[in-house]
KETI-294862 format. One line per field, with one value per residue: residue number from 1; residue in one letter; x, y negated, z of N, C-alpha, C, O in turn. Coordinates in steps of 0.02 Angstrom, whole numbers, plus 50000, padded with zeros to 5 digits. Example, Ala and Ser with C-alpha at 12.3 -4.5 7.8 and 13.67 -1.06 7.14 Angstrom:
2
seq: 1 / 2
type: a / s
n.east: 50660 / 50642
n.north: 50284 / 50112
n.up: 50390 / 50354
ca.east: 50615 / 50684
ca.north: 50225 / 50053
ca.up: 50390 / 50357
c.east: 50660 / 50645
c.north: 50165 / 49998
c.up: 50390 / 50394
o.east: 50712 / 50670
o.north: 50166 / 49943
o.up: 50423 / 50402
This chain:
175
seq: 1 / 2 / 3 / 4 / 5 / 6 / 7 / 8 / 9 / 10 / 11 / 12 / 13 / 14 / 15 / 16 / 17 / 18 / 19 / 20 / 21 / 22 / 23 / 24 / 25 / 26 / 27 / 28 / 29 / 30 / 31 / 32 / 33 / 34 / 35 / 36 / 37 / 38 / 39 / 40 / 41 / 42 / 43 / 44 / 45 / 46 / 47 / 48 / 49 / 50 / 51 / 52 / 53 / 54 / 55 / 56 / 57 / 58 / 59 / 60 / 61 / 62 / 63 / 64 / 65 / 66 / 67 / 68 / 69 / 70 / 71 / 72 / 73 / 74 / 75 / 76 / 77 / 78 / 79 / 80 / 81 / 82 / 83 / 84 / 85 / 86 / 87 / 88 / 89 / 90 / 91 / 92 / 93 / 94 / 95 / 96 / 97 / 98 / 99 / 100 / 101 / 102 / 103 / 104 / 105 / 106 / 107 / 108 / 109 / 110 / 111 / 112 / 113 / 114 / 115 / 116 / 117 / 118 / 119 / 120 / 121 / 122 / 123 / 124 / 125 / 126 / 127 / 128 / 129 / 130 / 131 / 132 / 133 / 134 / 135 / 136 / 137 / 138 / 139 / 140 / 141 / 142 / 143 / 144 / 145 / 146 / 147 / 148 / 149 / 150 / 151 / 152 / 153 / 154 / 155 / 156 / 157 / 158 / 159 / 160 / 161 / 162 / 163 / 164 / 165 / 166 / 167 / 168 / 169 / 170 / 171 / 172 / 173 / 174 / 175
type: x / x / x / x / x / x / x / x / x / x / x / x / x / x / x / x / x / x / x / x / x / x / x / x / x / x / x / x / x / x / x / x / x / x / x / x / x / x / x / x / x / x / x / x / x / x / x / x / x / x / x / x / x / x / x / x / x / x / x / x / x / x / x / x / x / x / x / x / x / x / x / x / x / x / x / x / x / x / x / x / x / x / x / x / x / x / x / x / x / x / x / x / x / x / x / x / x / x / x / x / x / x / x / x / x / x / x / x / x / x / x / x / x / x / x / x / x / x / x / x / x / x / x / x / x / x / x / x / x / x / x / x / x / x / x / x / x / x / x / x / x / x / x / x / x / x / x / x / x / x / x / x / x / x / x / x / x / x / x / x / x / x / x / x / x / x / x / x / x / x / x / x / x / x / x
n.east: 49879 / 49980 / 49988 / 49852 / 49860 / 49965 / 49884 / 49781 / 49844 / 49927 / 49805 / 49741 / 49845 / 49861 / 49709 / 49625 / 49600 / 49451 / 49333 / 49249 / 49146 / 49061 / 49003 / 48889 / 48794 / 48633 / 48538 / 48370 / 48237 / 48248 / 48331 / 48430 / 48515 / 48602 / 48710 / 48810 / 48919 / 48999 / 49173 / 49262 / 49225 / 49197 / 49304 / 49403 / 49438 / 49408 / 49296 / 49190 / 49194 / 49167 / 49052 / 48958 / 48979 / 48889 / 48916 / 48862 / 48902 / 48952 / 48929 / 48958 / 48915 / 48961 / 48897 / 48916 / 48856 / 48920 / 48970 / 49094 / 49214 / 49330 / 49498 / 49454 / 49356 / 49267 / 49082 / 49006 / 48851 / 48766 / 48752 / 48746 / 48716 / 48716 / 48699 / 48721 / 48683 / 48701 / 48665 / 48678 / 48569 / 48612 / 48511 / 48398 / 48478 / 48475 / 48500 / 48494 / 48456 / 48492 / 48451 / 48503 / 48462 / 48531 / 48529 / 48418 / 48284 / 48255 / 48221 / 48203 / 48266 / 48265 / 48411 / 48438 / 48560 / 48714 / 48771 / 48665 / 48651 / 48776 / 48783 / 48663 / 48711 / 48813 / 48779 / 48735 / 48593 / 48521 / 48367 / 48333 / 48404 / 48482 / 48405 / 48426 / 48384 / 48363 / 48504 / 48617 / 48628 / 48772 / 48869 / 48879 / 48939 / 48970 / 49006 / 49056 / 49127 / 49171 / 49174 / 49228 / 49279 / 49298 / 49399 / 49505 / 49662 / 49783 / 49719 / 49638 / 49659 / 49532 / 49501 / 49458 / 49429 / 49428 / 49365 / 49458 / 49389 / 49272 / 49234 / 49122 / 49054 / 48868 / 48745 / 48632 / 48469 / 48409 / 48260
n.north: 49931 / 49833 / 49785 / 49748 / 49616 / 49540 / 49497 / 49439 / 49321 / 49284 / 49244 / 49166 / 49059 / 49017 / 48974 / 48858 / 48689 / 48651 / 48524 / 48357 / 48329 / 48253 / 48132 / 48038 / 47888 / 47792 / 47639 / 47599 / 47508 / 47454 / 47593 / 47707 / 47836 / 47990 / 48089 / 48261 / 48373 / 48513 / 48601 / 48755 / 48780 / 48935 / 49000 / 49032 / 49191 / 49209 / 49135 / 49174 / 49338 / 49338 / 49270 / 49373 / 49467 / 49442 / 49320 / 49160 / 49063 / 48877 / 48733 / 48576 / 48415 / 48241 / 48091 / 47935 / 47743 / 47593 / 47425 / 47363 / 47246 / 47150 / 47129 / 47112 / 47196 / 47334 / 47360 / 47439 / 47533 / 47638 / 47821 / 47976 / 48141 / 48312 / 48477 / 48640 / 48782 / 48963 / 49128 / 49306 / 49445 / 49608 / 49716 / 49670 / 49625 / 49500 / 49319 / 49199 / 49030 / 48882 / 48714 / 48563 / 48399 / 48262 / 48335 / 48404 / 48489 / 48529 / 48614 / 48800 / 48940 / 49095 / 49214 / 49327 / 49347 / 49319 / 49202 / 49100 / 49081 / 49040 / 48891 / 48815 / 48815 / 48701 / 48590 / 48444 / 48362 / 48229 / 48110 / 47948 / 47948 / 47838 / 47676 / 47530 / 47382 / 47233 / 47219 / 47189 / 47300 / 47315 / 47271 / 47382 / 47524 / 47711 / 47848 / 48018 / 48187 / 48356 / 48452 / 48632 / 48753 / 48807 / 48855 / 48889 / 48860 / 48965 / 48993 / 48901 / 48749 / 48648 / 48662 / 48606 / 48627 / 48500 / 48441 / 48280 / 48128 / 48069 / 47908 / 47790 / 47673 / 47597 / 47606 / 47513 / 47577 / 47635 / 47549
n.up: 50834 / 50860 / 50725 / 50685 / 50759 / 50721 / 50601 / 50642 / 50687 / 50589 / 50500 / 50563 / 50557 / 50431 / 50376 / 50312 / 50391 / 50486 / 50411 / 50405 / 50263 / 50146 / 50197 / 50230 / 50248 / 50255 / 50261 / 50292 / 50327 / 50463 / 50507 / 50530 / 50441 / 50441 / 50352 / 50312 / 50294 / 50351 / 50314 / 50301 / 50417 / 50453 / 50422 / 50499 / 50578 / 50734 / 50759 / 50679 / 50709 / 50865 / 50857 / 50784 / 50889 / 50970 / 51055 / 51130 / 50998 / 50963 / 50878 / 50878 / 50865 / 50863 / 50823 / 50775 / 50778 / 50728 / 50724 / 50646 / 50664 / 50631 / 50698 / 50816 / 50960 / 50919 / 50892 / 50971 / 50948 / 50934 / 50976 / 50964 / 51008 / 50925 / 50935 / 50888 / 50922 / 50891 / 50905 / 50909 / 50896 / 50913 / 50938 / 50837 / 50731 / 50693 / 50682 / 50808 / 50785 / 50888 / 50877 / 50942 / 50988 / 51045 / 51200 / 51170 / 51129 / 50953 / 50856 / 50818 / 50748 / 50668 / 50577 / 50474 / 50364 / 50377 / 50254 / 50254 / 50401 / 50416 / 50310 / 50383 / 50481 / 50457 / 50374 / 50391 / 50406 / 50449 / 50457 / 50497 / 50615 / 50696 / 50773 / 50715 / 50705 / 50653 / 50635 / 50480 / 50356 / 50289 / 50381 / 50463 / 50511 / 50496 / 50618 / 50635 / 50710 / 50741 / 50874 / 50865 / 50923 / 51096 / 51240 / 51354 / 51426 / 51490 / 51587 / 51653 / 51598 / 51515 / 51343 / 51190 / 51006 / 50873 / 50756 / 50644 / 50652 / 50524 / 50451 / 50360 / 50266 / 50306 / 50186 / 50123 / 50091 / 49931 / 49856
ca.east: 49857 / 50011 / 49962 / 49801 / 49855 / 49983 / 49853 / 49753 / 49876 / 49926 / 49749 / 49727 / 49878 / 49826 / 49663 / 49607 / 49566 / 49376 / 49341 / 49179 / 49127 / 49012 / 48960 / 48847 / 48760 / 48580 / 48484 / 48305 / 48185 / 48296 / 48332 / 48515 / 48512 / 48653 / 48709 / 48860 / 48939 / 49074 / 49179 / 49312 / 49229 / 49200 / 49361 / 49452 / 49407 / 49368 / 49251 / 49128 / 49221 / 49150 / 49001 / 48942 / 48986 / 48847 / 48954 / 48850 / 48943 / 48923 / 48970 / 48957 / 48924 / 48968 / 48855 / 48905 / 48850 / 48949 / 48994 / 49152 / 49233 / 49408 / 49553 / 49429 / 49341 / 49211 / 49041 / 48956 / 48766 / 48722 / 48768 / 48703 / 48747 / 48695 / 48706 / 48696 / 48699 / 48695 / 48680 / 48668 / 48557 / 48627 / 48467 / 48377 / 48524 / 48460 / 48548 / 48459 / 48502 / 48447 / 48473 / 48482 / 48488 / 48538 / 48507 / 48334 / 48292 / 48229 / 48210 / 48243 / 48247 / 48296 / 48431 / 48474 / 48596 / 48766 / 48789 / 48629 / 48677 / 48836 / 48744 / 48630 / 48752 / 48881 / 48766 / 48676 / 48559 / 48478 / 48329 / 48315 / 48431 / 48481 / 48383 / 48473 / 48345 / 48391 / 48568 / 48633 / 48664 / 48819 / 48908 / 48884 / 48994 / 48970 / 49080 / 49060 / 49186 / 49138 / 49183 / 49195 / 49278 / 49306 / 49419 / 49533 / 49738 / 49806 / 49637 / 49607 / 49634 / 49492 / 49542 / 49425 / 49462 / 49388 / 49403 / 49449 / 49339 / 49257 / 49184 / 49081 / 49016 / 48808 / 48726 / 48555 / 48441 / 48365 / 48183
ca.north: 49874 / 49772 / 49762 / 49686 / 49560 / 49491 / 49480 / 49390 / 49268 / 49249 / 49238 / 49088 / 49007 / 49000 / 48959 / 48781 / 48648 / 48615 / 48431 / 48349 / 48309 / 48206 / 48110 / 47975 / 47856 / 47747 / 47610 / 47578 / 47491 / 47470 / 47627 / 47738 / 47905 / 48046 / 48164 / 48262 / 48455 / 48526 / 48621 / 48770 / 48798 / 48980 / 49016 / 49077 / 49230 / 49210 / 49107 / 49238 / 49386 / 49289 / 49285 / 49435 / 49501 / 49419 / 49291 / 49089 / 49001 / 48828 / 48688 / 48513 / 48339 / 48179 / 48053 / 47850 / 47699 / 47556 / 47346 / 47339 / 47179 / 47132 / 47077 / 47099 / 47263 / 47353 / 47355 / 47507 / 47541 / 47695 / 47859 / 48041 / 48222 / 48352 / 48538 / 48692 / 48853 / 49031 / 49201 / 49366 / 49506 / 49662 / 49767 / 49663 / 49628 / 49427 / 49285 / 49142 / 48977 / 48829 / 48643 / 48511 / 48328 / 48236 / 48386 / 48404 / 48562 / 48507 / 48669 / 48859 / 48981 / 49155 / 49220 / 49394 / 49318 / 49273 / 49180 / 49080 / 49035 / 48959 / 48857 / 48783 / 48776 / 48670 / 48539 / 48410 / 48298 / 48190 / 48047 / 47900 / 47947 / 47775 / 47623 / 47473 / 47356 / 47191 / 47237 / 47191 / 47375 / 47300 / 47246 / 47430 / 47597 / 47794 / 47897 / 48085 / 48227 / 48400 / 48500 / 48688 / 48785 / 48786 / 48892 / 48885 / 48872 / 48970 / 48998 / 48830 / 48697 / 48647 / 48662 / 48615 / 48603 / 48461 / 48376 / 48205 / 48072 / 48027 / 47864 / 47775 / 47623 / 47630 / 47575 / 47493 / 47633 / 47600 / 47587
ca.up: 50872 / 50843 / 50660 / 50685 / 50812 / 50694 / 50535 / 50668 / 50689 / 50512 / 50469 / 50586 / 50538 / 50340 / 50373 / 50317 / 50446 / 50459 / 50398 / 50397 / 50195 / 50110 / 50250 / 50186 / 50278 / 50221 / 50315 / 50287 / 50386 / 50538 / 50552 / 50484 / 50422 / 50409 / 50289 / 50318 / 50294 / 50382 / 50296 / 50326 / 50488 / 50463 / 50391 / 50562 / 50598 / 50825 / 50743 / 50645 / 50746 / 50908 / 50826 / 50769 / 50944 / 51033 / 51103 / 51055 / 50943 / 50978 / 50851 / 50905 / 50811 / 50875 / 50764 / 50808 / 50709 / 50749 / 50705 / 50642 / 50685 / 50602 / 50743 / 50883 / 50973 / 50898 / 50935 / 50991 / 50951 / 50969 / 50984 / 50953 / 51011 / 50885 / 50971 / 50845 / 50972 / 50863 / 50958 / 50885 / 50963 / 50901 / 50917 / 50801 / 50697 / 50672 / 50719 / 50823 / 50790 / 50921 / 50863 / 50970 / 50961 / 51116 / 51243 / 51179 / 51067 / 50889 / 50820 / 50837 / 50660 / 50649 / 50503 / 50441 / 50312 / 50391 / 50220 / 50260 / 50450 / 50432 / 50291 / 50410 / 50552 / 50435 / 50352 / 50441 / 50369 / 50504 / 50428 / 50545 / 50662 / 50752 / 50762 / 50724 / 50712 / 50608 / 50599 / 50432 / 50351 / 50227 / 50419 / 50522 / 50491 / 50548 / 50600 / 50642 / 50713 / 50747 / 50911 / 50878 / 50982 / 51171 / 51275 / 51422 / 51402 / 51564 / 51615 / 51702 / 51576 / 51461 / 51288 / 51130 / 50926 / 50849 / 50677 / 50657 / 50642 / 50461 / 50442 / 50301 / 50270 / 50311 / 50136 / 50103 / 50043 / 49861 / 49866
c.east: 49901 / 49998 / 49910 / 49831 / 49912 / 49962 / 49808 / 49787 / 49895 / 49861 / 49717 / 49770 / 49864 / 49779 / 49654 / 49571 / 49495 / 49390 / 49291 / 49187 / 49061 / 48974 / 48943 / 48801 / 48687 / 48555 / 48419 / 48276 / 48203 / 48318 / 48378 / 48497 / 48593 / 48644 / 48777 / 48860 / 48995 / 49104 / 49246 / 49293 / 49215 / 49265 / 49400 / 49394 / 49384 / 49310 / 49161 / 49134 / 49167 / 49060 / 48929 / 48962 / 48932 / 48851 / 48905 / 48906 / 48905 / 48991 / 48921 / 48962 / 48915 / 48944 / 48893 / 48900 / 48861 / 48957 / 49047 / 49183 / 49316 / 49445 / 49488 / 49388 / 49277 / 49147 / 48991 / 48878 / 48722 / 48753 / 48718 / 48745 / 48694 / 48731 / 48696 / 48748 / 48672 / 48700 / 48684 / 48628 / 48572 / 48560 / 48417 / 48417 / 48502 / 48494 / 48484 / 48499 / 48459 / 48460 / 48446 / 48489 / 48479 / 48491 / 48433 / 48309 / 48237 / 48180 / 48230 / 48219 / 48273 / 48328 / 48422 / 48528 / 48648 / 48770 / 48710 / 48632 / 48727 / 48817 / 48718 / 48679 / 48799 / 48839 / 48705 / 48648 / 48483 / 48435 / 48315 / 48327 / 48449 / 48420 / 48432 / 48458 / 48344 / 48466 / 48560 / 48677 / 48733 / 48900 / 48919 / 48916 / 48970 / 49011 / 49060 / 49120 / 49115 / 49174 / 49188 / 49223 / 49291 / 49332 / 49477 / 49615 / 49768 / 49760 / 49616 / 49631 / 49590 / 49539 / 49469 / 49447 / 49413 / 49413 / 49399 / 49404 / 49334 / 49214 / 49179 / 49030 / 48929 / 48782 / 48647 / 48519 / 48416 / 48293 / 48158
c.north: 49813 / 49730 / 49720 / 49625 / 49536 / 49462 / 49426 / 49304 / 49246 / 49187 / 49175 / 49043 / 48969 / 48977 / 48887 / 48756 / 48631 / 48538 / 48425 / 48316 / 48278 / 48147 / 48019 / 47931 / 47777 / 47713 / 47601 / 47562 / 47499 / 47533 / 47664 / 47824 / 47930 / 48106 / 48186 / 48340 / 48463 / 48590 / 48664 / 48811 / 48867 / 49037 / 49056 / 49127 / 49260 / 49186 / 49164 / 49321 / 49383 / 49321 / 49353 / 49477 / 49491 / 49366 / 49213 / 49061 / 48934 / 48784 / 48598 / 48452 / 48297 / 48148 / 47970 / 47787 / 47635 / 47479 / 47366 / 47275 / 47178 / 47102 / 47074 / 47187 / 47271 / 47345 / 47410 / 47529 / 47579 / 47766 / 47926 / 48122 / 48280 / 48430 / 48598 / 48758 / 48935 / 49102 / 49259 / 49413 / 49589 / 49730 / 49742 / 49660 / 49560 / 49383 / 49221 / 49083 / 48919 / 48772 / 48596 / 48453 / 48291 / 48273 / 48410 / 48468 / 48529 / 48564 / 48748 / 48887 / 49050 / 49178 / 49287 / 49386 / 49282 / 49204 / 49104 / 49039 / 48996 / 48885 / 48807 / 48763 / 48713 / 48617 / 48521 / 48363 / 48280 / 48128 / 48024 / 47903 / 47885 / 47718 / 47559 / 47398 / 47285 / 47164 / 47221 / 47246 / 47359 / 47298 / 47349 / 47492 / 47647 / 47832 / 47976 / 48138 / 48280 / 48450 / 48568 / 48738 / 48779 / 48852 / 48866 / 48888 / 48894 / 48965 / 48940 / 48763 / 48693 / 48625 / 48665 / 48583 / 48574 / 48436 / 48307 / 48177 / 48059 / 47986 / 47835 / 47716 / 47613 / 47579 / 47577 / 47559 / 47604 / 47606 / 47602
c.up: 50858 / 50769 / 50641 / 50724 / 50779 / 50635 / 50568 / 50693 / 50632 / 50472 / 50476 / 50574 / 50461 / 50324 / 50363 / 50388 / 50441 / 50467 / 50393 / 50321 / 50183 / 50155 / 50221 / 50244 / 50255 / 50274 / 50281 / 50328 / 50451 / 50566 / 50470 / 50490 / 50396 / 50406 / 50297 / 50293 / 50322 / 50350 / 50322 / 50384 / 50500 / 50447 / 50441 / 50583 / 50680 / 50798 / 50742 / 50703 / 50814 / 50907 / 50821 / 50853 / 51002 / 51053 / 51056 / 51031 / 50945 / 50928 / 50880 / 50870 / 50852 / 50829 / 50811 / 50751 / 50754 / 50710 / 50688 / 50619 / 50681 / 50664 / 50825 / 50898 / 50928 / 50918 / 50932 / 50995 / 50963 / 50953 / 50999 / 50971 / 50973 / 50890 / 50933 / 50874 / 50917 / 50913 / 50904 / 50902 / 50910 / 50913 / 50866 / 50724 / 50658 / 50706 / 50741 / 50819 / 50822 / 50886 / 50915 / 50968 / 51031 / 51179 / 51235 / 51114 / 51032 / 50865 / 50830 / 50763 / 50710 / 50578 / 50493 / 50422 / 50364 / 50343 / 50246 / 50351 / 50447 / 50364 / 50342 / 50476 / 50526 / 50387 / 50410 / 50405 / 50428 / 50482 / 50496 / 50624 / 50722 / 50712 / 50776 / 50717 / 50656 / 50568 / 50525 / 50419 / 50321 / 50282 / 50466 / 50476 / 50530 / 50515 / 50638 / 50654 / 50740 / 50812 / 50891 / 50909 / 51059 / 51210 / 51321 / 51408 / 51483 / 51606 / 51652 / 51690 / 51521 / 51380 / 51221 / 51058 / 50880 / 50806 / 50694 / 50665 / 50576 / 50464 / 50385 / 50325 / 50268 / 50230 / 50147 / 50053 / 49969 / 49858 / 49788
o.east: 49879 / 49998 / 49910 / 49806 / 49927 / 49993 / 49794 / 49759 / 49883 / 49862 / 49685 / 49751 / 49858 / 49776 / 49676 / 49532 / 49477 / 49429 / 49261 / 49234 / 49012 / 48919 / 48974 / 48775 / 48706 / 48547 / 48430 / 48280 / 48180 / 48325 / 48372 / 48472 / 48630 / 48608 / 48817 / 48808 / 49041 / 49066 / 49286 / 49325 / 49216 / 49268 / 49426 / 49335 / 49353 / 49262 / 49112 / 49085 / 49125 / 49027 / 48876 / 48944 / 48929 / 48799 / 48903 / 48952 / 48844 / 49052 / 48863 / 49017 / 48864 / 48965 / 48890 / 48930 / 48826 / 48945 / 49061 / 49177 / 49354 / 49424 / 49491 / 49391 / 49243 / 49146 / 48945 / 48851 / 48666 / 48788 / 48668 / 48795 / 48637 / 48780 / 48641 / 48806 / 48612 / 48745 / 48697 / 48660 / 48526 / 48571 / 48384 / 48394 / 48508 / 48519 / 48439 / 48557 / 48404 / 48501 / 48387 / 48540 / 48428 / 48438 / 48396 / 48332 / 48187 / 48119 / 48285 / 48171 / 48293 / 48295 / 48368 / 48568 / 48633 / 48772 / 48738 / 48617 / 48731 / 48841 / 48751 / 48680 / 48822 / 48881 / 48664 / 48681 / 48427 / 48471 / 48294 / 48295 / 48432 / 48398 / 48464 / 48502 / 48313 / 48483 / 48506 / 48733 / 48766 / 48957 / 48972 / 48912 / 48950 / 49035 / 49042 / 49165 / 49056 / 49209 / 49129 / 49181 / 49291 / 49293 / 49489 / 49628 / 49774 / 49762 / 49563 / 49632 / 49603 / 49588 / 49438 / 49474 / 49367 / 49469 / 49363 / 49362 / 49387 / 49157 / 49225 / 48990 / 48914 / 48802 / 48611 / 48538 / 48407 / 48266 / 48104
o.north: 49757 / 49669 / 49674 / 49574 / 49488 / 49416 / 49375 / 49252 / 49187 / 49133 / 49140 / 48984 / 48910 / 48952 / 48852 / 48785 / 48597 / 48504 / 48476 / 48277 / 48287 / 48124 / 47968 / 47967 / 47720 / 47740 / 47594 / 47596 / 47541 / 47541 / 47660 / 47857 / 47905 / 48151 / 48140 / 48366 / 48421 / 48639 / 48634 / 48859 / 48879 / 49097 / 49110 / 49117 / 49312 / 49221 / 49178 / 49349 / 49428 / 49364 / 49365 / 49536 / 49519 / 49343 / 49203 / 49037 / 48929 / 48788 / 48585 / 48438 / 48303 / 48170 / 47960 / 47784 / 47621 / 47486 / 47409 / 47255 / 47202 / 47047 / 47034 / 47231 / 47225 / 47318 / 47417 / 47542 / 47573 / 47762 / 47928 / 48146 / 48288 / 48443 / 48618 / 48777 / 48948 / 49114 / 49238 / 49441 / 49612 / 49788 / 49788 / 49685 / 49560 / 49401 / 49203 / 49078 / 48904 / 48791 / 48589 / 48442 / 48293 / 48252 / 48429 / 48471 / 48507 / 48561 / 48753 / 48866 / 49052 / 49170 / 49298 / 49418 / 49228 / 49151 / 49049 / 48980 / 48937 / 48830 / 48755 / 48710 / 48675 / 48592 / 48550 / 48323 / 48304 / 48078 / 48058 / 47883 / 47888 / 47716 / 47544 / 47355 / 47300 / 47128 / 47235 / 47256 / 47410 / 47311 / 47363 / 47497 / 47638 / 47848 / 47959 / 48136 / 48269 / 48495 / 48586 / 48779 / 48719 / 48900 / 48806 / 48931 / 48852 / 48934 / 48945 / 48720 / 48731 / 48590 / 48717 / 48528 / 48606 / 48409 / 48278 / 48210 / 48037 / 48004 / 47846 / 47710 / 47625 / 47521 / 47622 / 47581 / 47543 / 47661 / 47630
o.up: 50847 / 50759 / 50601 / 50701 / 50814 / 50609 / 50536 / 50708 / 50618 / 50442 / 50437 / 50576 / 50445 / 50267 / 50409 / 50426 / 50392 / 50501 / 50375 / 50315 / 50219 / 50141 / 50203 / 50286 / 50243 / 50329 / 50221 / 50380 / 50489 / 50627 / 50409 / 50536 / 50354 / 50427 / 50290 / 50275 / 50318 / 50354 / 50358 / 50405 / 50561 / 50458 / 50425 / 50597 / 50691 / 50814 / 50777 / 50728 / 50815 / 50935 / 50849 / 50851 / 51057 / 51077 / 50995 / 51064 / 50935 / 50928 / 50894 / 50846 / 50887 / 50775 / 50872 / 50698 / 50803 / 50651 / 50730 / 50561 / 50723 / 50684 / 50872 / 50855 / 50905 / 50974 / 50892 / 51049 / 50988 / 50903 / 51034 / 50944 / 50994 / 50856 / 50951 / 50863 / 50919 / 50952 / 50848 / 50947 / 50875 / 50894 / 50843 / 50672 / 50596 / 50760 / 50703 / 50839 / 50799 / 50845 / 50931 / 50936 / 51065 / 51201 / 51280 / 51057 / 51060 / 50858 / 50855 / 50729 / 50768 / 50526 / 50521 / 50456 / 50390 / 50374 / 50249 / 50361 / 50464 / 50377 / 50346 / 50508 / 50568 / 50350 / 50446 / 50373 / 50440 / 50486 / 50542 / 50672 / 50781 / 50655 / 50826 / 50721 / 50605 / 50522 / 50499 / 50442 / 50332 / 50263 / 50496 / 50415 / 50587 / 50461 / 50694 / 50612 / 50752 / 50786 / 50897 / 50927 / 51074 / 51214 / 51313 / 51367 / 51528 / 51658 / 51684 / 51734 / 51475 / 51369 / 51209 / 51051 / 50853 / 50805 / 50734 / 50696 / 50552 / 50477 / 50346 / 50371 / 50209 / 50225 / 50170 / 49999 / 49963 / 49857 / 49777
């Protein structure tokens, strides 16, 4: 027992940090689209462990597309919560995965294929996510972090591990 419970700590110390990658951002026709992946994030093993136990796994995207304004505050436009809940049910031996996009369920799948859920849990590609209406795309920025776990330190303070923030300048699509 002691043996595992210090490979489990090794295992999480060595483990890369998840980071959000490629995160791209297009405007067209008043309206901004993102593209992102998060990467790493299955790497700790509470994670998959967790997982595979039944228990949801819940990863979390913050989406915001913003003004940025040199020597003065920003300006805030809009904002997105992007919800990707996984279960397990151990008598089917499939994994459900919900998606939601600002508390509102998008979509539900079923996997088999671990290799195939964290796939879909770890890229997001959202078309015409905010409306930004005559905004000039060349002036607005998005930025993205990713929530994913959530537990308790001393059982009664909230405690969750979230990647930084990556932002990217929003570019004019090409028609």
């Amino acid at each position: 027992m002691r043996s595992i419970l210090i490979y489990l700590i090794a295992a999480s110390a060595f483990a890369a940090d998840p980071k959000i990658d490629n995160l791209t951002a297009t405007a067209a026709n008043g309206k901004v689209s993102a593209h992102f992946n998060l990467l790493n994030a299955f790497d700790r093993p509470e994670i998959v462990q967790g997982l595979q136990s039944g228990v949801p796994t819940n990863f979390t995207y913050i989406i915001e597309v913003y003004r940025a304004r040199p020597n003065w505050f920003d300006e805030g436009i809009d904002r997105s919560r992007v919800e990707i809940i996984a279960t397990f049910n151990s008598v089917t031996r499939e994994y459900l995965l919900n998606y939601r996009r600002d508390r509102k369920l998008v979509r539900s799948e079923t996997f088999t294929d671990l290799d195939a859920l964290e796939k879909r849990m770890t890229t997001i590609d959202e078309p015409d996510l905010f409306e930004v209406g005559s905004r000039r795309p060349y002036k607005l920025r998005l930025r993205a972090r990713a929530d994913l776990l959530r537990g308790w330190a001393l059982y009664f303070i909230p405690w969750t591990f979230s990647t930084r923030w990556r932002d990217v300048h929003v570019t004019e699509a090409k028609p």
